[in-house]
C-alpha positions as CSV (number, residue, x, y, z in Angstrom):
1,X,14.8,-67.6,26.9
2,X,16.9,-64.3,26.5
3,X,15.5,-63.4,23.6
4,X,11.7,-63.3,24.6
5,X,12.2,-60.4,26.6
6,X,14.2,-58.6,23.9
7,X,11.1,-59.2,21.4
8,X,9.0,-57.8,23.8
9,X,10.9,-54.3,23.9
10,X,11.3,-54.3,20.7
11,X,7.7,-55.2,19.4
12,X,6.1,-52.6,22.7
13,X,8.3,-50.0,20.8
14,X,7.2,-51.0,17.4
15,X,3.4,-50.9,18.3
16,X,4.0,-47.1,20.2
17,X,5.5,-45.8,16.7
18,X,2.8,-47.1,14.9
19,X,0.9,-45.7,16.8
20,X,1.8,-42.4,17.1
21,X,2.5,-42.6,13.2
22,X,-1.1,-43.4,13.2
23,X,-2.6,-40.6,15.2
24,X,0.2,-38.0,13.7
25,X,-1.2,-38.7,10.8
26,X,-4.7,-38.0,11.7
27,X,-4.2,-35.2,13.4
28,X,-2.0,-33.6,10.3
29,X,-5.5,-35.0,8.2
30,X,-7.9,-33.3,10.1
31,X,-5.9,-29.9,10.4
32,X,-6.2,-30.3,6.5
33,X,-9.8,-30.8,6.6
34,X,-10.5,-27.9,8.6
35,X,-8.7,-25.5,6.3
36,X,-10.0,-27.0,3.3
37,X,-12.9,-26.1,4.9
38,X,-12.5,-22.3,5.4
39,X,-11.2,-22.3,2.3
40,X,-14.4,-23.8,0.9
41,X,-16.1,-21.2,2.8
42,X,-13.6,-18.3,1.6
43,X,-14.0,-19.2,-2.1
44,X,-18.2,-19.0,-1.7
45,X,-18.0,-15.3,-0.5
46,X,-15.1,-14.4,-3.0
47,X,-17.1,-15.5,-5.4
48,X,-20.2,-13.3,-4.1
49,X,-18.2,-10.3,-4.1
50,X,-17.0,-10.7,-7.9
51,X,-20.8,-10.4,-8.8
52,X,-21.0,-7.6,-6.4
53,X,-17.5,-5.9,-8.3
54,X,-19.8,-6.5,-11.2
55,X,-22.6,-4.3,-10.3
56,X,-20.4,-2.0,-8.7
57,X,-18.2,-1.1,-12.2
58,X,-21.7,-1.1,-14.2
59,X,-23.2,1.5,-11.6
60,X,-20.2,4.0,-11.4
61,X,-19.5,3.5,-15.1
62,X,-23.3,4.9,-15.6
63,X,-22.5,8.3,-13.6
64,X,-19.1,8.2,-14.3
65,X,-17.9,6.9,-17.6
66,X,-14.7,8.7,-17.3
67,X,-13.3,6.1,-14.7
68,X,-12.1,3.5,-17.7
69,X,-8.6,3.3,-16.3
70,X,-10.2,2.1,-12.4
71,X,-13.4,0.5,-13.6
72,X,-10.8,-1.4,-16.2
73,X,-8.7,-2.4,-13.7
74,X,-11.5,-3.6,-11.1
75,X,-12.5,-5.6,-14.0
76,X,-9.1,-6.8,-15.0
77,X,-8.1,-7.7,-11.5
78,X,-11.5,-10.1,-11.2
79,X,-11.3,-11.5,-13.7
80,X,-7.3,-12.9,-13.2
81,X,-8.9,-13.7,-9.3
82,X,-11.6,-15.8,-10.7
83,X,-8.9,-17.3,-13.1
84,X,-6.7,-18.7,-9.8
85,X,-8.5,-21.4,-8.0
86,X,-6.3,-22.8,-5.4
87,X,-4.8,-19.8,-2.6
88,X,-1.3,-19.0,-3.8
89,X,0.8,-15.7,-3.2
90,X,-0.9,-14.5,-7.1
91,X,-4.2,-15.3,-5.2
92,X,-3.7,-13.0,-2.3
93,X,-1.9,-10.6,-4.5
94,X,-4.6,-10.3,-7.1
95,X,-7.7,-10.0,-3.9
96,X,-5.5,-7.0,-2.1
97,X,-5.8,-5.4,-5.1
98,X,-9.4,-5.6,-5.5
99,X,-9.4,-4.7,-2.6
100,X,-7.7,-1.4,-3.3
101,X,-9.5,-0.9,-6.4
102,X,-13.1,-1.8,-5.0
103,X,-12.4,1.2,-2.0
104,X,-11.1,3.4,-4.8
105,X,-14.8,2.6,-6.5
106,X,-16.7,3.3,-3.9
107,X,-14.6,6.4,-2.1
108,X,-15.4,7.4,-6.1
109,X,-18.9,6.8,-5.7
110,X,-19.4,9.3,-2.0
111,X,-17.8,12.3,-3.5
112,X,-19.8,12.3,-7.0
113,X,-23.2,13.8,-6.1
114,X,-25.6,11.5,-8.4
115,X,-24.2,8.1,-7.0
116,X,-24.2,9.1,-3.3
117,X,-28.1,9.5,-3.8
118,X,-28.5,6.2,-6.2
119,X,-30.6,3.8,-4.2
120,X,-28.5,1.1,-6.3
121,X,-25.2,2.0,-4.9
122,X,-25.9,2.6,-1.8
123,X,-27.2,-1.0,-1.8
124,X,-24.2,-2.5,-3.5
125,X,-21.7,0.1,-0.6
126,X,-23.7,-2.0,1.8
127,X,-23.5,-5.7,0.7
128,X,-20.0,-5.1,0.0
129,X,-19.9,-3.6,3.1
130,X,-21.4,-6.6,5.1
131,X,-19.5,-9.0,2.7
132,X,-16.3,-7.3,3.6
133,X,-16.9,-8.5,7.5
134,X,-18.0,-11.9,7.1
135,X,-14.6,-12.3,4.4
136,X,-12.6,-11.5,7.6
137,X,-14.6,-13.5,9.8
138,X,-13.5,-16.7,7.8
139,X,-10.3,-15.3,7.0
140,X,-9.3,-15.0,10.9
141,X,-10.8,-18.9,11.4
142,X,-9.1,-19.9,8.6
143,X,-5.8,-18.0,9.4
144,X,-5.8,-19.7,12.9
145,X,-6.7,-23.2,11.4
146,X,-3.2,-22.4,9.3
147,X,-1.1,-21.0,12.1
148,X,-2.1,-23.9,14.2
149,X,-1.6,-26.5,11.5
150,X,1.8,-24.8,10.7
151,X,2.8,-24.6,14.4
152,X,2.1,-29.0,14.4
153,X,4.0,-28.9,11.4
154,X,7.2,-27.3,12.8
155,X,7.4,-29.4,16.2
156,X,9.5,-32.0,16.8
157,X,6.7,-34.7,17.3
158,X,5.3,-33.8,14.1
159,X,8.6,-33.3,12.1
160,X,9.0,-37.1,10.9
161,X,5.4,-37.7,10.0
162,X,6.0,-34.6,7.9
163,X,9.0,-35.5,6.1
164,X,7.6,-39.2,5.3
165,X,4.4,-38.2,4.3
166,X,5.3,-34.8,2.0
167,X,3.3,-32.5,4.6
168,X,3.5,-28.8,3.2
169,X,2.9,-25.6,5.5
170,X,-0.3,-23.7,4.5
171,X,-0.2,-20.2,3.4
172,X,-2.1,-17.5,5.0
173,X,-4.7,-15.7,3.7
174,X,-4.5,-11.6,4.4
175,X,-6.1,-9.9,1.9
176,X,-7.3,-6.5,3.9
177,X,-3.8,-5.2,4.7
């Protein structure tokens, strides 16, 4: 009869870890869901501004074909951007520096007369423009989806779940420093 009451402990103490396990777990699943989804959402725009980098190099290179070395590199630099799929530190590397290079093309295009009054670029300033805001819309949700999940990650009710399961911290995605 000394034992029932032992198996009781034991087994109420078994079920709460399970169940924390359990809903650990989820938790740590569905902070992965919802920056998988940002990142879903990233990738769509990213991918709208390459066709937009496009337009942009074949515009300046028609008023300004002697621009190989930046046009080049805005080319270059998509190209190795399209080329990474998943968000590593080459990733946000590579998209600061089209970044860069995309300013440089259009600071190029306001100071040389003929594409300032070009209907075309003007167009393409704006949608890169507007683009440019809603990449750092869904950059800050997505950052704050990471620095959340990262902050579960770190604490001590987390920690275990983490180490069982092979949790990773996610990386942050800053692009427009």
């Amino acid at each position: 009869m000394d034992i029932l009451p032992i198996l009781i402990v034991v087994s109420l103490i078994a079920f709460l870890l399970i169940i924390w396990v359990i809903f650990g777990v989820r938790w740590l699943e569905r902070s992965n869901y919802d920056i998988y989804g940002k990142w879903i959402l990233m990738k769509e725009l990213l991918n709208k501004r390459y066709g937009l980098v496009s337009l942009l190099v074949w515009i300046v290179q028609k008023y300004k074909d002697d621009q190989g070395e930046l046009l080049e590199g805005l080319i270059d630099t998509k190209e190795a951007a399209i080329g990474i799929k998943d968000l590593t530190e080459d990733k946000i590397r590579l998209e600061l520096e089209l970044s860069k290079l995309i300013n440089n093309a259009i600071f190029l295009g306001m100071v040389v007369k003929d594409l300032i009054n070009d209907g075309y670029f003007l167009e393409i300033k704006t949608d890169i423009d507007n683009l440019e805001e809603e990449i750092e819309k869904i950059e800050n949700e997505y950052n704050v989806f990471v620095d959340r999940y990262n902050r579960d990650l770190k604490s001590f009710i987390y920690l275990p779940i983490k180490f069982i399961f092979r949790y990773r911290e996610a990386i942050n995605f800053d692009f427009e420093s």
